[in-house]
N, CA and C atoms as an extended XYZ file, in Angstrom:
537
Properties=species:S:1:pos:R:3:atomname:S:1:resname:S:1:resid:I:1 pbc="F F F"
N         0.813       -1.198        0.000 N   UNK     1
C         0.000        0.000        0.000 CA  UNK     1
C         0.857        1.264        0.000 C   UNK     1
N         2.214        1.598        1.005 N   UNK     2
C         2.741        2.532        0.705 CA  UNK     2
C         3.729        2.804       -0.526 C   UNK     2
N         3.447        1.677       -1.258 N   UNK     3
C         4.250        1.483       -3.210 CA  UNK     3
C         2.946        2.523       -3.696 C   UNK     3
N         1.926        1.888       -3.433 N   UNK     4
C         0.866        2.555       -4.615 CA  UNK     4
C         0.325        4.286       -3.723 C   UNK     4
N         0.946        4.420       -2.868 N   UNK     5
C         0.363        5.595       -2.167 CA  UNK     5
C         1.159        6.549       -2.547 C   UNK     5
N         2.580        6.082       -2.592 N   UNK     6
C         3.809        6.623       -3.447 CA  UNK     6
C         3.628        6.882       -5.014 C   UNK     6
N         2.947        6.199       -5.682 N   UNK     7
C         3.258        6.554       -6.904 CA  UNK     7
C         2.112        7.615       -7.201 C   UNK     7
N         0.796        6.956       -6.668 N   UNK     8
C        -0.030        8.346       -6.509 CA  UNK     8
C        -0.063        9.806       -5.986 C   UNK     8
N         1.208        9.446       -5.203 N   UNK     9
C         1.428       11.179       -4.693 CA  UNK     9
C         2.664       11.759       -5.836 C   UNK     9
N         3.007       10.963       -6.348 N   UNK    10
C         4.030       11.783       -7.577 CA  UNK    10
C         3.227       11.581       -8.773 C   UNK    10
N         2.405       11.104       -9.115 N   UNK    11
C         1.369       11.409       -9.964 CA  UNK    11
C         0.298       12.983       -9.765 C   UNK    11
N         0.068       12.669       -8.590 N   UNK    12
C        -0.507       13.961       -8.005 CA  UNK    12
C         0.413       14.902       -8.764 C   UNK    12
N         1.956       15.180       -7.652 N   UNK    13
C         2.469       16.409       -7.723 CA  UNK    13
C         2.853       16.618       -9.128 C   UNK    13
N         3.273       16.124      -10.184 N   UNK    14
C         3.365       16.017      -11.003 CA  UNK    14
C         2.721       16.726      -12.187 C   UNK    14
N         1.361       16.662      -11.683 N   UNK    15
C        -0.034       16.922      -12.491 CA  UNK    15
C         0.235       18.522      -12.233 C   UNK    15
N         0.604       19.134      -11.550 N   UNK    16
C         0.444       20.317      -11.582 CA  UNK    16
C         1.198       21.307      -12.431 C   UNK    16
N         1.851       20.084      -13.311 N   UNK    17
C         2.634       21.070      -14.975 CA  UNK    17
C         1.381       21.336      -15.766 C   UNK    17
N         0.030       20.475      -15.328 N   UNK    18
C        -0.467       21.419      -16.838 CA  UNK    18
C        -1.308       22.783      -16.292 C   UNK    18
N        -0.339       23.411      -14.971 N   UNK    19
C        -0.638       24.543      -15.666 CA  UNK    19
C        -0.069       25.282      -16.295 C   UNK    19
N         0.961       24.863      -16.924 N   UNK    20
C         1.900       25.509      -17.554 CA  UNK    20
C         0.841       25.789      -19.107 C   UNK    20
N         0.388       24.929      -19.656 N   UNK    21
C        -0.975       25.095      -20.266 CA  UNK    21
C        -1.445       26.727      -20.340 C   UNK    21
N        -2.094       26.755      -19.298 N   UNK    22
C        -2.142       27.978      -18.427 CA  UNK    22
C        -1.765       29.811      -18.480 C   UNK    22
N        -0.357       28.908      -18.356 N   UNK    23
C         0.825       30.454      -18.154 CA  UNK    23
C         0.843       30.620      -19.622 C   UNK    23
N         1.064       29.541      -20.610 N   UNK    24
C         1.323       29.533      -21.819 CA  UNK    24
C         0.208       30.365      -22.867 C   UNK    24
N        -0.799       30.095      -22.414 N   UNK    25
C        -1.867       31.074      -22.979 CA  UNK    25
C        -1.962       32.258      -22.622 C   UNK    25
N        -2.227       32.302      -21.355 N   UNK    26
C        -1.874       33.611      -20.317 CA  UNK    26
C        -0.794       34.680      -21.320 C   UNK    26
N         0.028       34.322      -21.258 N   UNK    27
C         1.738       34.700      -21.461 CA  UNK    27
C         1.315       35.127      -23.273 C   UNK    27
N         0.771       34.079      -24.163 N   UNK    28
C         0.642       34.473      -25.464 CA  UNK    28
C        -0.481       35.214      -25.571 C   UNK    28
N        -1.578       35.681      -24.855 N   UNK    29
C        -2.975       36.434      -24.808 CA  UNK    29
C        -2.641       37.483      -24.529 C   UNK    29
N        -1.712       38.100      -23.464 N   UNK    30
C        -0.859       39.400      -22.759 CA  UNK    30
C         0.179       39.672      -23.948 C   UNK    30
N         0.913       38.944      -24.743 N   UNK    31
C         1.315       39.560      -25.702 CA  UNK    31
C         0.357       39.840      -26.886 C   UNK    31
N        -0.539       39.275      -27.471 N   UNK    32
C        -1.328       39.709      -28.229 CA  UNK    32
C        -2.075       41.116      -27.793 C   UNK    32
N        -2.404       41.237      -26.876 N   UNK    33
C        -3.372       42.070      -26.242 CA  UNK    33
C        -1.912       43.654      -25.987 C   UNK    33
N        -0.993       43.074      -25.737 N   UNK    34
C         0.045       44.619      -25.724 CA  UNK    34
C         0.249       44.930      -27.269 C   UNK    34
N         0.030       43.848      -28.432 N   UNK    35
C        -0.024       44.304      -29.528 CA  UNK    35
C        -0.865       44.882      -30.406 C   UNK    35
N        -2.368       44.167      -29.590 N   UNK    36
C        -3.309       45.416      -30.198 CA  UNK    36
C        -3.395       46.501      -29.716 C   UNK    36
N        -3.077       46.833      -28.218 N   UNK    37
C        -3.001       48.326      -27.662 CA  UNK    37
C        -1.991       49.268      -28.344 C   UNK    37
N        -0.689       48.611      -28.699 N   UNK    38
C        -0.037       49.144      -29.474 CA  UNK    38
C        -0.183       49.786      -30.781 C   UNK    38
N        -0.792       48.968      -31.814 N   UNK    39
C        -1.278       49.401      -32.421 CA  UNK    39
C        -2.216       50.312      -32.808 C   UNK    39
N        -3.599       50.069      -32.109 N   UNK    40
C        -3.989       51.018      -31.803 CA  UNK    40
C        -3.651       52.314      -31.295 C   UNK    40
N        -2.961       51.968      -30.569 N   UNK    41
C        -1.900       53.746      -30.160 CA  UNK    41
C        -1.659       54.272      -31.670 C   UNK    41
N        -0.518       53.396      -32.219 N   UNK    42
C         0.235       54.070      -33.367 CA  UNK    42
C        -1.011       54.553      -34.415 C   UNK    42
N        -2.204       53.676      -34.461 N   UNK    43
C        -3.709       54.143      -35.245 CA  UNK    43
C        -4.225       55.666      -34.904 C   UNK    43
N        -3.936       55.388      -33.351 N   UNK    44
C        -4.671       57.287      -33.070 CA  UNK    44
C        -3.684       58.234      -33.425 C   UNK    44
N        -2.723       58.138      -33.081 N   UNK    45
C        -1.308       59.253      -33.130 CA  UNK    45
C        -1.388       59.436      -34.640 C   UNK    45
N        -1.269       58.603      -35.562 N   UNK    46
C        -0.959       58.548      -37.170 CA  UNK    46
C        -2.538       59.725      -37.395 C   UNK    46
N        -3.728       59.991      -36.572 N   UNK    47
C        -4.348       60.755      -37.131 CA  UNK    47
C        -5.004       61.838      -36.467 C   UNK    47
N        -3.843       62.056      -35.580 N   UNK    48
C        -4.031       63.175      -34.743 CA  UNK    48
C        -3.341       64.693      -35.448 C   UNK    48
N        -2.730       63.931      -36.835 N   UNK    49
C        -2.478       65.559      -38.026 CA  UNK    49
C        -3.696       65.849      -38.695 C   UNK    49
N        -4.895       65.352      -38.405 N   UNK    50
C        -6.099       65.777      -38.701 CA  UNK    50
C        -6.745       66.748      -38.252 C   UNK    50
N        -5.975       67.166      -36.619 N   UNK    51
C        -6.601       68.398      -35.163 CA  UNK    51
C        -5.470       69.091      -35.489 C   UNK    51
N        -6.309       70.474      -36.423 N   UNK    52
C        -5.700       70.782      -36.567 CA  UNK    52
C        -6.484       72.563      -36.479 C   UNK    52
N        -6.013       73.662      -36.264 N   UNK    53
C        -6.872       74.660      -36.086 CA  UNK    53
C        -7.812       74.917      -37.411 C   UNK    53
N        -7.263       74.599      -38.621 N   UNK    54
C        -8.131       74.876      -39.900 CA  UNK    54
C        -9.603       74.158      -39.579 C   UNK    54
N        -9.894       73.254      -38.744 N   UNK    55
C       -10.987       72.353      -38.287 CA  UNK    55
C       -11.781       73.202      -37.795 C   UNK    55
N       -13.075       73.728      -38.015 N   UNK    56
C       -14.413       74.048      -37.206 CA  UNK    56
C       -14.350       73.718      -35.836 C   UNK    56
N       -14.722       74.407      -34.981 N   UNK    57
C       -14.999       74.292      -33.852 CA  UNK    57
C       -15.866       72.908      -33.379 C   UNK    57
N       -16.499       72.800      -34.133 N   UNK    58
C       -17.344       71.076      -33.913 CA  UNK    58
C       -16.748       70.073      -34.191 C   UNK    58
N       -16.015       70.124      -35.200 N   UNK    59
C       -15.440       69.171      -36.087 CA  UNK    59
C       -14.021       68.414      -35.183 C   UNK    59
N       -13.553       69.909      -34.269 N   UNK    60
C       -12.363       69.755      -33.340 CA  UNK    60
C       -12.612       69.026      -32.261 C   UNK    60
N       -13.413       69.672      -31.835 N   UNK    61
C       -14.303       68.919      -30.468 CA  UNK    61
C       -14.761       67.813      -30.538 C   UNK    61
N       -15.081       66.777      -31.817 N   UNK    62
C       -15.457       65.791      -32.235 CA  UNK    62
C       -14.511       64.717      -31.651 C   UNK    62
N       -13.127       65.357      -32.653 N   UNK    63
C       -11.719       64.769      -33.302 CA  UNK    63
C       -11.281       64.444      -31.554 C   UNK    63
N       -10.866       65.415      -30.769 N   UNK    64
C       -10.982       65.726      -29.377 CA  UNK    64
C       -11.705       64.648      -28.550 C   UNK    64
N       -12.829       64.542      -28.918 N   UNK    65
C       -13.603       63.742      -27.937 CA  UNK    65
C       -13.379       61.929      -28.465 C   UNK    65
N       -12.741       62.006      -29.572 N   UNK    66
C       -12.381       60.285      -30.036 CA  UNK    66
C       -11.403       60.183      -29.874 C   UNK    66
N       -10.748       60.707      -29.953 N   UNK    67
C        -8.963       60.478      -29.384 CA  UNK    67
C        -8.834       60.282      -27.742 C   UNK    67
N        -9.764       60.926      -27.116 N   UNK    68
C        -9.653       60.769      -25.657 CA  UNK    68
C       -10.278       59.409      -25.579 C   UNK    68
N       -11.005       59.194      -25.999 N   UNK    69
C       -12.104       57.384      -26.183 CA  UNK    69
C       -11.091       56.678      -26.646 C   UNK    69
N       -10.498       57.069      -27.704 N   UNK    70
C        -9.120       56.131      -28.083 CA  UNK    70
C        -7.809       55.785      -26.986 C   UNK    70
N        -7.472       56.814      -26.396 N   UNK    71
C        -6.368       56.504      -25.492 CA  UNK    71
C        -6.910       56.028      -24.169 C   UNK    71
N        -8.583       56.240      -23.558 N   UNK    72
C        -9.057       55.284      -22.676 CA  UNK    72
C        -9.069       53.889      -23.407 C   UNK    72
N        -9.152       53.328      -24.378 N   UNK    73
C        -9.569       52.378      -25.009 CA  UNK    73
C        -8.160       51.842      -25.107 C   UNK    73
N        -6.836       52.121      -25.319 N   UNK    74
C        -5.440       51.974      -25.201 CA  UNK    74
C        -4.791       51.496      -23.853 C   UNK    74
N        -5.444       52.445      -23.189 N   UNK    75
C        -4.811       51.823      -21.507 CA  UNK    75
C        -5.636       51.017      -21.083 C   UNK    75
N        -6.743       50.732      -21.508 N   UNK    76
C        -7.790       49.422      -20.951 CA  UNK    76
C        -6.796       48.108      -21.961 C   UNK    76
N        -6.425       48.236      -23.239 N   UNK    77
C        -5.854       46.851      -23.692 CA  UNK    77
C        -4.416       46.847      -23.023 C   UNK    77
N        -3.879       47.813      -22.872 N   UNK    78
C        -2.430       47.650      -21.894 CA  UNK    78
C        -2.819       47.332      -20.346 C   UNK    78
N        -3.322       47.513      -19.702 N   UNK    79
C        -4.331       47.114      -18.084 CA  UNK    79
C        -4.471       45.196      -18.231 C   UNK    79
N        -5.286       45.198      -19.333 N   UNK    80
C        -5.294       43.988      -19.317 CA  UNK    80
C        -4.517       43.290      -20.217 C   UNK    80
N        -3.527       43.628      -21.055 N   UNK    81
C        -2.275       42.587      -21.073 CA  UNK    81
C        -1.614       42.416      -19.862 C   UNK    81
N        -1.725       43.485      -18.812 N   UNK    82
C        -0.708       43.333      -17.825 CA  UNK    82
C        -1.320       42.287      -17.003 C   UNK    82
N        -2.925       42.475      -17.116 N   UNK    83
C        -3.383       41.260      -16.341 CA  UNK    83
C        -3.331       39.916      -16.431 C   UNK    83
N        -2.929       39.853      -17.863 N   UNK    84
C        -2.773       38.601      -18.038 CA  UNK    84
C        -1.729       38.087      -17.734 C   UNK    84
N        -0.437       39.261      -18.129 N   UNK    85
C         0.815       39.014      -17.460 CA  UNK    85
C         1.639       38.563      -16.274 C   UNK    85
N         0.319       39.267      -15.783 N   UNK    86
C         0.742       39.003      -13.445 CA  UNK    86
C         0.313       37.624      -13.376 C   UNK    86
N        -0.912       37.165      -14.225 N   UNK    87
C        -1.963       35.690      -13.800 CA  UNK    87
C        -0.616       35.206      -14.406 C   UNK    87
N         0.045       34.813      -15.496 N   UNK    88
C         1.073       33.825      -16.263 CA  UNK    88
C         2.119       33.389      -15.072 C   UNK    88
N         2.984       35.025      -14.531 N   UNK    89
C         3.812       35.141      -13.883 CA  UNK    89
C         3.062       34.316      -12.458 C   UNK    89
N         2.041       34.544      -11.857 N   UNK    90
C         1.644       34.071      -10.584 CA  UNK    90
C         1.505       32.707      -10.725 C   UNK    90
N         0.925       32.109      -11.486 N   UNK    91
C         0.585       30.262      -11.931 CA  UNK    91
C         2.063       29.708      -12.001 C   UNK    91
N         2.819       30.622      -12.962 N   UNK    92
C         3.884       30.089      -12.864 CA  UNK    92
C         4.572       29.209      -10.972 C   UNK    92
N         5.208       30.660      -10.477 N   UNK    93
C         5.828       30.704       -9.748 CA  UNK    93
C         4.760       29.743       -8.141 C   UNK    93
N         3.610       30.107       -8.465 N   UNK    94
C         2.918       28.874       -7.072 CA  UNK    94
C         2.926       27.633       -7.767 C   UNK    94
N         2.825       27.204       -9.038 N   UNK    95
C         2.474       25.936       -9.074 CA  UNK    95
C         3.672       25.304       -9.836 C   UNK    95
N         4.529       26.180      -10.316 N   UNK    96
C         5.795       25.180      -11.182 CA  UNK    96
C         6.994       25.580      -10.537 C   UNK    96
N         7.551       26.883      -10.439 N   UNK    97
C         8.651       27.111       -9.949 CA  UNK    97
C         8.907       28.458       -9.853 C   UNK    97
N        10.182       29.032       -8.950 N   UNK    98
C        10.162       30.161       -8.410 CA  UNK    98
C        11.031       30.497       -9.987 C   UNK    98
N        11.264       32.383       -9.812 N   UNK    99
C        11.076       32.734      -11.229 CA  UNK    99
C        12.690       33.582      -10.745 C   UNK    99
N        14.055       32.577      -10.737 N   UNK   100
C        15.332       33.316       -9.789 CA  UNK   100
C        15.563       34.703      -10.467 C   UNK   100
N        15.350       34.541      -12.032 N   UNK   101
C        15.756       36.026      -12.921 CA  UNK   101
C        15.245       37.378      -11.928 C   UNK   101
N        13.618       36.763      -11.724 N   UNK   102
C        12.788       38.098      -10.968 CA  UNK   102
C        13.342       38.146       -9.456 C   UNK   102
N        13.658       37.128       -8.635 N   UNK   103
C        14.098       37.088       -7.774 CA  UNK   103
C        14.969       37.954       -7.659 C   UNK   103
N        16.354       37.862       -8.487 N   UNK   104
C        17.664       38.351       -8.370 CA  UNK   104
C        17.855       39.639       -9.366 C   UNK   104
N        17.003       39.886       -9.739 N   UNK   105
C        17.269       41.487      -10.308 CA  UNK   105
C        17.246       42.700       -9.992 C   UNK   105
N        18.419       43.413      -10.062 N   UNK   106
C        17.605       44.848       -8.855 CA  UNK   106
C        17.038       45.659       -9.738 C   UNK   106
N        16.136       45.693      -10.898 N   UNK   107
C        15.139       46.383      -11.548 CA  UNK   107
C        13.925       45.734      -10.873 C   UNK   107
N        13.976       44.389      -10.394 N   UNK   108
C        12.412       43.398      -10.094 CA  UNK   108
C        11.769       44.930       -8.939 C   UNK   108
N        10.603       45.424       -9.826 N   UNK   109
C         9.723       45.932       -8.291 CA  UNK   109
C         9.502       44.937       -7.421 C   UNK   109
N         9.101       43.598       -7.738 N   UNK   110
C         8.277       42.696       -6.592 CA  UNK   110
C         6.728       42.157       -7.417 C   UNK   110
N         6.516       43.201       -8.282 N   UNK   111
C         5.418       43.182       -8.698 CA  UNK   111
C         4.916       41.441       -9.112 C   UNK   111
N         6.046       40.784       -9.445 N   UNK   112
C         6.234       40.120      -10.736 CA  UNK   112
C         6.553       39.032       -9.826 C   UNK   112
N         6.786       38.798       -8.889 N   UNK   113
C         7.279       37.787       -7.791 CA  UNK   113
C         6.182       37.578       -6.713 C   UNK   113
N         5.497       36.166       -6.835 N   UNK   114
C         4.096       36.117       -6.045 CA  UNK   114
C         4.833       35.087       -5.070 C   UNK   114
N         4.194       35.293       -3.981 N   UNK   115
C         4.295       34.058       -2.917 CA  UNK   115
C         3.748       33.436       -2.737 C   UNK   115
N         2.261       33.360       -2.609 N   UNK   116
C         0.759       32.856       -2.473 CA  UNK   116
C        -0.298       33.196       -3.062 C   UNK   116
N        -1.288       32.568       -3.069 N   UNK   117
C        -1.941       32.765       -4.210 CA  UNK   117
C        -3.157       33.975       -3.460 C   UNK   117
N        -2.436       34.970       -2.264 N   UNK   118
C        -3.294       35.861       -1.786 CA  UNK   118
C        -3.163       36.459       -2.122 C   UNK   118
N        -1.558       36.595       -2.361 N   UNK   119
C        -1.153       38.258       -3.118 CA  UNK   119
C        -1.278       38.146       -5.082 C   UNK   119
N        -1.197       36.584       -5.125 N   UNK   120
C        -2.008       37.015       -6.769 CA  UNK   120
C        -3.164       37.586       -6.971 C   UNK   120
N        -4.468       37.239       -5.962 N   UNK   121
C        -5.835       37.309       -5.856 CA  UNK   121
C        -5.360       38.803       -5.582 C   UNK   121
N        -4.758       39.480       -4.920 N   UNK   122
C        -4.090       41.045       -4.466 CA  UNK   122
C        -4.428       42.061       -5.742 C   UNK   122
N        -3.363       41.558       -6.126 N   UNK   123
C        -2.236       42.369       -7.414 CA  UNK   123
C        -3.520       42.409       -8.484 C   UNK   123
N        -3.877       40.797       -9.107 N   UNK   124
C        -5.087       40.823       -9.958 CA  UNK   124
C        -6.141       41.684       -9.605 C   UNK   124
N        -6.508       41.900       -8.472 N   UNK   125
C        -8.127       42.370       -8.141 CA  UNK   125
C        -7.564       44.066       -8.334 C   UNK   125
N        -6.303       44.485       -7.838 N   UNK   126
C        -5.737       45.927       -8.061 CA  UNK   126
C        -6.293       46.198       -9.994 C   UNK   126
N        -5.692       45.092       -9.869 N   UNK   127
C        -5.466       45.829      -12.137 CA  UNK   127
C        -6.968       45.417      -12.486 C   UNK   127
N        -7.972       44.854      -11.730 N   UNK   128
C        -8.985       44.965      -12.511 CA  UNK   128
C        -9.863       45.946      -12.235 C   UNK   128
N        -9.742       46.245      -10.516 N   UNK   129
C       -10.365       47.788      -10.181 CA  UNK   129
C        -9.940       48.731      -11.114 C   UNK   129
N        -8.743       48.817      -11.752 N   UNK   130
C        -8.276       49.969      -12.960 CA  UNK   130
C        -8.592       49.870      -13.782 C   UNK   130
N        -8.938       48.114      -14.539 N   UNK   131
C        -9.832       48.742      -16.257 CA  UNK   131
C       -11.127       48.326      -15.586 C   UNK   131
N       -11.652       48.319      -14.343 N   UNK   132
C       -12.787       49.182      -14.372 CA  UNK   132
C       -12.875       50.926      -14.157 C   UNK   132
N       -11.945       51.358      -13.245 N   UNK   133
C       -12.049       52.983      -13.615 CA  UNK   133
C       -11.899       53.278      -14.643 C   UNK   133
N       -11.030       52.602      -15.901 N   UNK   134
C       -11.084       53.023      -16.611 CA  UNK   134
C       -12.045       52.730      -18.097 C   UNK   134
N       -12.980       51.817      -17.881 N   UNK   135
C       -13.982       51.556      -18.346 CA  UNK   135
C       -15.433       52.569      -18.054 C   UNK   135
N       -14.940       52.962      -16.804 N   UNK   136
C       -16.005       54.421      -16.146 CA  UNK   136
C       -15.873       55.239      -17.073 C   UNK   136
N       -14.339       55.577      -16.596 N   UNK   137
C       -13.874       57.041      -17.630 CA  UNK   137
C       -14.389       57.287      -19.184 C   UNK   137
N       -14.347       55.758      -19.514 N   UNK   138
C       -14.493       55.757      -21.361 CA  UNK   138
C       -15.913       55.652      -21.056 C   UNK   138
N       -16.911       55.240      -20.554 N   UNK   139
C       -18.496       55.343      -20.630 CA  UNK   139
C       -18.938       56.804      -20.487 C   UNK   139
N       -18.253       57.356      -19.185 N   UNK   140
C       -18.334       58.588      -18.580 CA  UNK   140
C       -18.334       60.394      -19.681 C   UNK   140
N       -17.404       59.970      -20.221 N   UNK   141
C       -16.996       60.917      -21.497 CA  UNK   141
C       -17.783       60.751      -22.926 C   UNK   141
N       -18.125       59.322      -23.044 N   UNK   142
C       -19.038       58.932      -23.922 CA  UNK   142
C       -20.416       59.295      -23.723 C   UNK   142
N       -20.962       59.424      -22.562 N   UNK   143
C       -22.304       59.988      -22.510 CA  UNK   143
C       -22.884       61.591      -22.824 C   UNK   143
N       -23.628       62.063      -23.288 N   UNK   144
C       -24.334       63.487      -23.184 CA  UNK   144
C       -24.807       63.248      -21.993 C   UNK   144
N       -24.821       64.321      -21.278 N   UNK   145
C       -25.930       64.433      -19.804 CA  UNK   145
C       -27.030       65.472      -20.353 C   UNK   145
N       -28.565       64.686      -20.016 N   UNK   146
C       -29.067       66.065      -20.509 CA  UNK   146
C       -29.787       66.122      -19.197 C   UNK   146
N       -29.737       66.113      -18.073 N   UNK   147
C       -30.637       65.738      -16.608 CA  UNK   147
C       -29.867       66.339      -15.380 C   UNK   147
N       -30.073       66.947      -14.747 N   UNK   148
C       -29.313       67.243      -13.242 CA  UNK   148
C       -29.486       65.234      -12.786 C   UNK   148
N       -30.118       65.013      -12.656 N   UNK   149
C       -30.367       63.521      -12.335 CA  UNK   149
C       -28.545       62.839      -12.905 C   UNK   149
N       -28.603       62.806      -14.040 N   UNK   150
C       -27.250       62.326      -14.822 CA  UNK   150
C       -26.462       62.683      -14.281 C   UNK   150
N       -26.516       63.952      -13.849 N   UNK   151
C       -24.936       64.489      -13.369 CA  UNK   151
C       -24.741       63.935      -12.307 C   UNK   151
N       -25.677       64.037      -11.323 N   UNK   152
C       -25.427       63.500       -9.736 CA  UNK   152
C       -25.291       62.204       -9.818 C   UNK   152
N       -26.266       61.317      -11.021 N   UNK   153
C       -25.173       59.820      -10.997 CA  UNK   153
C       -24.057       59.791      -11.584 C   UNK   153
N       -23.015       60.355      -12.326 N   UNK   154
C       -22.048       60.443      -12.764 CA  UNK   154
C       -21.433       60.718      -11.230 C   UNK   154
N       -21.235       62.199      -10.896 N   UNK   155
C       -20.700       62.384       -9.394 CA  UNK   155
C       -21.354       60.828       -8.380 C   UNK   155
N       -21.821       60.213       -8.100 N   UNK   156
C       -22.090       58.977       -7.481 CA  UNK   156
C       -21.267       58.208       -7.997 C   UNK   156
N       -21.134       57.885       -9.264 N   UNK   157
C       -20.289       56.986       -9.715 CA  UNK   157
C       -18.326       56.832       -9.313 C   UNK   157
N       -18.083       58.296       -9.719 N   UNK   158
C       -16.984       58.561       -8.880 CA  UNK   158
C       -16.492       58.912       -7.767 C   UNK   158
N       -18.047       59.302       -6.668 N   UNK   159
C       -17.479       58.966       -5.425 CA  UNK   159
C       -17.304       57.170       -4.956 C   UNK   159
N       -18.170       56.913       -5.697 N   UNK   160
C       -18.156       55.295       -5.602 CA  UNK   160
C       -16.145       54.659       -5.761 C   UNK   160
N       -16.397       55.424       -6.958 N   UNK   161
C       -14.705       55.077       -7.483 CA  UNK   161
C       -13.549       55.392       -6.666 C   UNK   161
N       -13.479       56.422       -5.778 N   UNK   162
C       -12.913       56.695       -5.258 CA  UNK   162
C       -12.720       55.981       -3.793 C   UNK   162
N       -14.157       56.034       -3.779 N   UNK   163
C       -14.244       55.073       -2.090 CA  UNK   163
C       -13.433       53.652       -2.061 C   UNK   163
N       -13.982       52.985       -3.333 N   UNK   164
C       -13.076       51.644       -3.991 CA  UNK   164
C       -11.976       51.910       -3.704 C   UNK   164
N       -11.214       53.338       -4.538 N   UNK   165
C        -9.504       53.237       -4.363 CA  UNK   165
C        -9.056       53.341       -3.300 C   UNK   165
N        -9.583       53.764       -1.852 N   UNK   166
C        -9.976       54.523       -1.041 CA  UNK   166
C        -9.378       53.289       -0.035 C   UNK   166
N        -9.999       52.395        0.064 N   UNK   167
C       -10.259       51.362        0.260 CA  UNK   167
C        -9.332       50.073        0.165 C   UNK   167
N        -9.033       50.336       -1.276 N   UNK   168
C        -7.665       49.117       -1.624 CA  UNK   168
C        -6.015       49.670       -1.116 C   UNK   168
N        -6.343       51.398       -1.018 N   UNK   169
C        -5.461       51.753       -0.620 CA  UNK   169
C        -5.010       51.322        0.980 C   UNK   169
N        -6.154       51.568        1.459 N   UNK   170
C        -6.098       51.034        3.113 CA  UNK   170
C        -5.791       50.316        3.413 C   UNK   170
N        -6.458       49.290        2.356 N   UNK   171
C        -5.909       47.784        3.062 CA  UNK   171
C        -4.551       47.399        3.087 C   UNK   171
N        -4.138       48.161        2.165 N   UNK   172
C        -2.534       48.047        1.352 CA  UNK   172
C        -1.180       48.226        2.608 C   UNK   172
N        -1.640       49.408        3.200 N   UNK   173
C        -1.260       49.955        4.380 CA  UNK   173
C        -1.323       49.612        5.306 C   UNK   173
N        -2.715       48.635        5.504 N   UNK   174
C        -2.814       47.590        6.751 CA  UNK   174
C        -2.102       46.163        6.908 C   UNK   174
N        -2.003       46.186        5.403 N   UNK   175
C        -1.463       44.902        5.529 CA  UNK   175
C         0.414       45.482        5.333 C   UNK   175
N         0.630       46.234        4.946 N   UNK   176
C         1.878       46.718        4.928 CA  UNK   176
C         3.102       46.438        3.579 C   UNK   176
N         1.862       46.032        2.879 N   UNK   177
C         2.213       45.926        1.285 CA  UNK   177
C         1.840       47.214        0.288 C   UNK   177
N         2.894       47.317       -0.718 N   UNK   178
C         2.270       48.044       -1.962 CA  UNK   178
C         3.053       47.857       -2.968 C   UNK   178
N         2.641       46.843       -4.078 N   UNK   179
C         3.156       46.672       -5.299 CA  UNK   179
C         2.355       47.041       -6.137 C   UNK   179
């Protein structure tokens, strides 16, 4: 019995390469995703010689108001390549192996170096509170208000937002972390 209890516990531990599966998608989804933000960047910039003063006053304000939708729309696909980046880096390092490069570099913030899977659940829940503010921001700018009603839920919305940051900040401090 302790032959077959043995081979089942290295069968067990074993099993936990496929999440490399995992990181591997993770890792190729976070680069895809920094390449469409990228692009997209180089898409808005290439037609920002369009704002230009010869433009109507409407026409500017238009140009103005899509370029700002564009560069919220830029840091939401860079937000979440990074998210995918921290999940690759975190699966990695709890379930296959510690990551010595990040360990031993004195550029490593820490960011990139998980211990448990509390401070992945941490770090992740940080970057998704951000492309949700910043999913606010791009709805927020996208709307006409035509209502005192609108406005005061807009102001609700970002005291809301704030209370959130408000909040993650605290804990950050309580617990005596900040990456």
């Amino acid at each position: 019995m302790n032959k077959l209890s043995s081979i089942f516990e290295t069968l067990l531990w074993e099993s936990r390469f496929v999440v490399v599966a995992a990181v591997i998608v993770s890792l190729v989804s976070s680069l895809a995703m920094f390449y469409v933000a990228s692009v997209d960047a180089i898409y808005m910039i290439s037609h920002l010689g369009d704002y230009s003063p010869a433009l109507d006053a409407v026409a500017r304000n238009k140009l103005r108001s899509e370029t700002v939708t564009h560069v919220v729309e830029t840091v939401d696909g860079y937000l979440l390549a990074t998210f995918l980046l921290i999940f690759a880096f975190g699966l990695y390092e709890l379930f296959i192996s510690r990551i010595e490069r990040a360990e031993n570099s004195p550029t490593a913030s820490g960011v990139l170096i998980i211990d448990n899977l509390d401070e992945l659940k941490a770090r992740l829940a940080k970057v998704v509170l951000m492309i949700l503010v910043v999913k606010f921001f791009e709805y927020a700018i996208r709307i006409s208000y035509k209502t005192p009603l609108e406005l005061v839920q807009l102001g609700g919305g970002i005291a809301l937002i704030g209370l959130a940051l408000y909040f993650t900040h605290a804990s950050e401090s309580k617990s005596g972390k900040s990456h």
